[in-house]
N, C-alpha and C positions, 0 to 999 in steps of 0.2 A: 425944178427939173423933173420931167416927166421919168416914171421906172415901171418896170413889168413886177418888181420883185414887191411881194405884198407883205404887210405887218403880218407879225406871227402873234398872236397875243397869247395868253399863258393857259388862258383853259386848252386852247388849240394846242398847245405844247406837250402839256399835260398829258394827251390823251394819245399823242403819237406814242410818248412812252410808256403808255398803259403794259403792254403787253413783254416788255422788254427785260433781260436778264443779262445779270454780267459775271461769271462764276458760280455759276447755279442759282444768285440769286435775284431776286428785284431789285432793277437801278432805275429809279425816277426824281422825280424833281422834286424837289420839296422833303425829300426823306434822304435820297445819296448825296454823297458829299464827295467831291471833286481836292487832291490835291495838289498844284502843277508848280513844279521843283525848279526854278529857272525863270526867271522876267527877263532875260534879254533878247534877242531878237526874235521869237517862237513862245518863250510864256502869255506874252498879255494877251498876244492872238487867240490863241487856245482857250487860255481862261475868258476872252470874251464870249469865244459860241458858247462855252457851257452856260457860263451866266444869262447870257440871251434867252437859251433855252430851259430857264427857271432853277437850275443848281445852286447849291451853294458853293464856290471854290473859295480854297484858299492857294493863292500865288506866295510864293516862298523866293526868298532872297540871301543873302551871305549879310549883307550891310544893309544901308537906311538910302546911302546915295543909288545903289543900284535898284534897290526896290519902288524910292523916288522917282527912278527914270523909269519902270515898269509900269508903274501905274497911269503915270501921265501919259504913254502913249496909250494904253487901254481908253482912260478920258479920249483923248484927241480922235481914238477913231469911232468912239461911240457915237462921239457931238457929230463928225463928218455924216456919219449914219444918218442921224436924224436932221440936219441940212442937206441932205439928198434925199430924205423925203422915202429911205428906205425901213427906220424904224418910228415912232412914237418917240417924243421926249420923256412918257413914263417910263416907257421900255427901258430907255438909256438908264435911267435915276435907278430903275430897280435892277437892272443890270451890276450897276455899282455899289448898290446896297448889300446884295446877293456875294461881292466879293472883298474879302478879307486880305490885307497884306499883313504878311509875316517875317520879319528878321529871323532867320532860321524856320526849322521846319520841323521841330519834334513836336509841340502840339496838334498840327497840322495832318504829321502824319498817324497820328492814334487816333484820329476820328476821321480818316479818309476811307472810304471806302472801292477807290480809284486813286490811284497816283501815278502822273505824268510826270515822266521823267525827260526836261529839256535842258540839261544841265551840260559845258561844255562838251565838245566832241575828246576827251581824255580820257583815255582808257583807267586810271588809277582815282580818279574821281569819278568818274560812274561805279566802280565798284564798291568804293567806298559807298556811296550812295547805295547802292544795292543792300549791301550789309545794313546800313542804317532801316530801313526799312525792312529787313527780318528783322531787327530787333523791337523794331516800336509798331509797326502795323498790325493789324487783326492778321490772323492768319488766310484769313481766306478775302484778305485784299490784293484785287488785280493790279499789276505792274503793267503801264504802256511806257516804251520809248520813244523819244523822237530822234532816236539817232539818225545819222542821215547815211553813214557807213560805217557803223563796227558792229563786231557778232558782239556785241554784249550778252548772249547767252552764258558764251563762254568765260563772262566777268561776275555771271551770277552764281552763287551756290546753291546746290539741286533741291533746295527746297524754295527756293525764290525762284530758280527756270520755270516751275509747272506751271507759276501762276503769272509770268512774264512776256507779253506779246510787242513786236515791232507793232509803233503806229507812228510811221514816217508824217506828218505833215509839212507843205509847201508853202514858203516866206511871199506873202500874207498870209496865217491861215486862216484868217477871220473872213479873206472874200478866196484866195484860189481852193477848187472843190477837192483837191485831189488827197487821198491819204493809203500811201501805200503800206499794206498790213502783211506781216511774216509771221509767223511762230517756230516754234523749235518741236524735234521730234519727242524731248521732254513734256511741251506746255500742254496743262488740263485739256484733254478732248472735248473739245465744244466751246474752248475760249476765246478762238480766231472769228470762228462765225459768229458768238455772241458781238466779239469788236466790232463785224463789219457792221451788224444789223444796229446797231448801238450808234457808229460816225453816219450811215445813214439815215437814219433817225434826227441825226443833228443838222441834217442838210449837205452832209460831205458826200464826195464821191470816193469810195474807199477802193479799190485794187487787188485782191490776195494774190500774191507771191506761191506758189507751188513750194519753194525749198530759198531757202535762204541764202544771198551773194551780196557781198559785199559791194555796196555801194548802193546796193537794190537794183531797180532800171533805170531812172530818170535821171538821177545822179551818175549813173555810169555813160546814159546818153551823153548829158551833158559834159563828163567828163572829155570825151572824144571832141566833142564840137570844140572846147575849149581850145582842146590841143591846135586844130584848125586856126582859133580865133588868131592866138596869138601869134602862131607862125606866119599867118597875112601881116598881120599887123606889123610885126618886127618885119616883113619884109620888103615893107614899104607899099606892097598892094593896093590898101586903101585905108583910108581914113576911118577911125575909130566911130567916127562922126557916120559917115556914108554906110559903112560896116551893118549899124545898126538901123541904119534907112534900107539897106537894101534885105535886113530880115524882116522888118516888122510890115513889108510889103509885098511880101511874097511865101516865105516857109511860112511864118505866123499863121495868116490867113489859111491857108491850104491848111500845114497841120490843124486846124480847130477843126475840119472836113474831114479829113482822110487819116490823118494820124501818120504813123510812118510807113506801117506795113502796107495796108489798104493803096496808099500812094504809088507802091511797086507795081500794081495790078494797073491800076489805073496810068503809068508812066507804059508798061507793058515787061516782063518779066525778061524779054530776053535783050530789052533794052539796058536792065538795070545788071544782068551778067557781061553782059559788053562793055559796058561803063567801069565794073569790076578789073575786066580782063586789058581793060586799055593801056599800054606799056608806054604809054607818053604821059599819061598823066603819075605827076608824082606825088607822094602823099608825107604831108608835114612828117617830119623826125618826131622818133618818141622825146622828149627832154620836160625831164622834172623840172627845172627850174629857167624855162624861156625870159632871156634876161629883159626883155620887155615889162615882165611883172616881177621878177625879181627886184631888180630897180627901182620900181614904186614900191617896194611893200619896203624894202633896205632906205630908202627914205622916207618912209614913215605916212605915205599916200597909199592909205586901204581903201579909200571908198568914200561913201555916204559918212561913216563915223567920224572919220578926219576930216572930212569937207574937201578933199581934193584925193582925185586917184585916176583912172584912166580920161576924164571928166573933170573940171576945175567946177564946183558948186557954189563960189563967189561969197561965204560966207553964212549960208542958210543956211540954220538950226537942221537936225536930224528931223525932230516932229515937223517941219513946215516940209521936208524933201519927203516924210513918209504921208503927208496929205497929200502930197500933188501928186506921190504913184495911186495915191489910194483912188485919188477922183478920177482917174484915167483909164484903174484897174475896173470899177465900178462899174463907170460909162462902157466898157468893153464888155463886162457880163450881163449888162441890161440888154447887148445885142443879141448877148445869143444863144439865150433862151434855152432851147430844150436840148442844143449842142454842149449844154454843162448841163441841167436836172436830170434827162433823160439823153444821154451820150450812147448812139448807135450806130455800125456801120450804114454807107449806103448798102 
């Protein structure tokens, strides 16, 4: 398969990081140590770029079966990498040499000098977390989250806020670029911009946040659409099926162009307050619990992980469903070039 996306080899890596800090001090390859708290659906992603990018990580687990399941998807998307012809087979091997699995995380964390915190979305287990990490970290180790909506500042104590930044990343994070970055009016002056220059650095496209909301932006986007989805959905409108033939051929496309806002100018501004003001058009109810997905989740159909949910998967493995998004995802970024490395309005 033909790609635009070129090998990174580790001198090359090396030397993006030359110049770089994270907490006043030098974060590079080969001397910092990465430690990301969480292998489930967000760990092995994460800890693949840094490994890529010559770190050493350690991925951290509760058990052996879930850490089991971590790693193996890390393998599966490194092998994809280098059968798409997008890294080296050494790359991959030293990639996985570079990373450490750990049944828990107290060694991990007294030698990290970065800790990724992808641990579930529970406000009494990230604190916890939080805590553990004042107690065994150096003092002057940076905290990112990857929460995806809670102030976890407010779950940190004010000696762990300074040094604690949002670093939202998007499921894949190993191929989507986006990383939305927050800080608190507590965190070290200078530790948001170190983050951003730090995920740019790694090839992401990072985002800062002005002030902190809950849910951030994309998540709240997405929040709203959702509301949409399902109220079509349960209303008989259209098929799940067509649903998603009629975005991935139209918003998709255009948003990777225009984005949302830009799309307004370009639709013309007094079209999009008219559309506002329209009193026929009526707009899905607010309802938490749309018994469309109620219904699947009360019988035990989440998705991808159970192998049936809005979607019947016929019985294929998680890693075989997370290679065929990944080749698809891939083939879609090999398109479009400097609309992901270099993303500009027209």
């Amino acid at each position: 398969m033909n790609t635009t996306f070129p090998n990174i080899s580790k001198n090359e890596t090396a030397q993006t990081f030359t110049q770089l800090t994270l907490g006043g001090k030098a974060f590079t390859p080969g001397t910092s140590r990465v430690a990301v708290l969480g292998g489930g659906v967000m760990g092995p992603g994460i800890t693949q770029v840094f490994a890529e990018a010559g770190f050493d990580v350690d991925l951290c687990e509760l058990n052996a079966h879930a850490l089991k399941k971590g790693l193996a998807s890390l393998k599966e998307s490194l092998q994809l990498k280098v059968e798409l012809g997008l890294i080296t087979k050494e790359l991959a091997l030293a990639s996985l040499a570079r990373t450490t699995g750990n049944i828990g995380s107290d060694d991990a964390l007294k030698r990290a000098n970065l800790v990724i915190e992808a641990v579930t979305e529970n406000k009494a287990i990230k604190k916890e977390v939080y805590l553990r990490v004042q107690k065994l970290c150096n003092p002057d180790t940076v905290v990112w989250s990857n929460t995806s909506t809670l102030d976890v500042f407010s779950l940190a104590e004010s000696g762990m806020r300074e040094r604690l930044v949002v670093a939202h990343w998007f499921a894949p994070p190993h191929i989507v670029p986006l990383v939305e970055v927050v800080g608190d009016p507590c965190t070290k002056n200078g530790l948001v911009d170190e983050t951003v220059s730090l995920l740019k650095a790694l090839g992401k496209t990072p985002v800062k946040l002005n002030k902190f909301v809950n849910g951030f932006v994309i998540n709240r986007l997405q929040r709203i659409l959702g509301r949409e989805v399902f109220y079509l959905l349960e209303s008989g409108v259209i098929s799940a099926e067509d649903l998603d033939l009629a975005v991935r051929t139209s918003l998709a496309p255009r948003m990777q162009v225009l984005g949302v806002v830009q799309r307004c100018d370009y639709t013309g501004l007094n079209l999009s307050l008219r559309n506002l003001q329209d009193t026929d058009f009526i707009d899905a109810p607010v309802d938490p619990e749309p018994s469309i997905l109620k219904t699947l989740v009360d019988d035990g159909h989440l998705g991808v992980t159970t192998g049936k949910g809005f979607y019947d998967y016929q019985g294929r493995s998680t890693l075989t469903l997370q290679r065929e998004r990944d080749i698809r995802l891939w083939q879609v970024m090999q398109g479009l070039g400097d609309l992901v490395s270099d993303p500009k309005p027209i």
